[in-house]
C-alpha positions in Angstrom: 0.0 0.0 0.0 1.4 3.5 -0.7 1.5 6.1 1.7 0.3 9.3 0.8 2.9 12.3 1.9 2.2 14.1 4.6 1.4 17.4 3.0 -0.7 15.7 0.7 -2.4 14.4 3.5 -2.9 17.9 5.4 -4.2 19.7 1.9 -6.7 16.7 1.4 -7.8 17.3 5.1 -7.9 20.7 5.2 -9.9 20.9 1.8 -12.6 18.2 3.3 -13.1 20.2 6.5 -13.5 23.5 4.3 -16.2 21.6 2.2 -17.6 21.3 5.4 -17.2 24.9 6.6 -15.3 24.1 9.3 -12.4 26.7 9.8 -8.9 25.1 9.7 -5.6 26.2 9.2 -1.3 25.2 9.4 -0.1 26.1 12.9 2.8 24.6 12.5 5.0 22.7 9.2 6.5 19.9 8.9 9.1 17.5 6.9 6.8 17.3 3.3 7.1 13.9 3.0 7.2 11.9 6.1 6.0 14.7 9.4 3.4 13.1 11.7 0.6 15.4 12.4 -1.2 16.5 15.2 -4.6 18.0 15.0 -5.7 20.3 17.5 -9.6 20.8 18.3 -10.5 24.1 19.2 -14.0 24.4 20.8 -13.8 27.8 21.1 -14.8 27.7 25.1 -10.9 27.5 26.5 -11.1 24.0 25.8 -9.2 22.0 23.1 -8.3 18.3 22.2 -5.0 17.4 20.4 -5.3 14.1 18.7 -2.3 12.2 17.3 -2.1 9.1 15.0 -1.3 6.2 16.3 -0.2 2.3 15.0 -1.7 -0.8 17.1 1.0 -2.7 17.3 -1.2 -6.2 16.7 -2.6 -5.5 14.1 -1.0 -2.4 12.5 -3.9 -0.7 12.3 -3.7 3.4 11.9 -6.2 5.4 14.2 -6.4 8.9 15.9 -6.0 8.7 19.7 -5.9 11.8 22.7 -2.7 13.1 23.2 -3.9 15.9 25.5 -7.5 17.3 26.5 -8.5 20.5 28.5 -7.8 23.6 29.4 -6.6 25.3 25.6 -3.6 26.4 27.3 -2.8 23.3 28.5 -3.4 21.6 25.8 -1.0 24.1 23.6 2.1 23.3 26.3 1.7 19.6 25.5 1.5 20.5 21.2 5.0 22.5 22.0 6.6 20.0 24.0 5.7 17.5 21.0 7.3 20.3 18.8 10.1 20.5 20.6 10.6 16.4 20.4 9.8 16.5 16.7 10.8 19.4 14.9 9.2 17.7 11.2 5.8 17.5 12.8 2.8 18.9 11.3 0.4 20.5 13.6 -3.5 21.8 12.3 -5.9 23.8 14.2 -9.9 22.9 13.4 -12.3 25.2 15.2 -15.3 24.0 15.9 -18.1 24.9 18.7 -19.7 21.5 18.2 -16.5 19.9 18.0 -16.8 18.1 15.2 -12.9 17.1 13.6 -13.8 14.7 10.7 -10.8 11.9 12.2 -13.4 9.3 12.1 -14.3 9.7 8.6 -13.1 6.9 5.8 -10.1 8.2 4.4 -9.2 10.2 7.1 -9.2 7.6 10.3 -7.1 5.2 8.5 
């Protein structure tokens, strides 16, 4: 199976959450081809959820899990101290009062 680049990846997810009016945009940019990406949710209330992609080991199966949850600020300390780990990784802001993401769509879970 071929892996689609990361950059590819963040335009086709940015475009599906605009075609769903759901504001978006680059916080941070990573390595082109292979970055990881965090998405940060943005409820718009001081609260915020940064998911992360993550491979079950068993099976290899690819699926977006919590990395941090709260307080906005707190949750933007833990997206910095990822940065600061990684400096090729990707990082998109959704905002959303109803928080809805898109992750769990086909396409975009996997």
């Amino acid at each position: 199976m071929t892996r689609l680049t990361a950059e590819l990846w963040v335009a086709a997810y940015l475009a599906r959450l605009r075609a769903e009016a759901i504001p978006a945009f680059v916080v941070a940019r990573g390595d082109a081809t292979a970055g990881a990406v965090l998405v940060k949710l943005n409820t718009l209330d001081g609260q915020a959820v940064c998911y992360q992609r993550s491979v079950d080991l068993m099976s290899g199966a690819r699926r977006w899990v919590v990395l941090a949850e709260g307080e906005e600020a707190e949750v933007d300390t833990s997206v910095a101290k990822q940065r600061g780990f990684d400096p090729d990784l990707w990082v998109i802001e959704v905002e959303d009062r109803g928080g809805r993401h898109l992750l769990d769509q086909e396409g975009l879970a996997e």
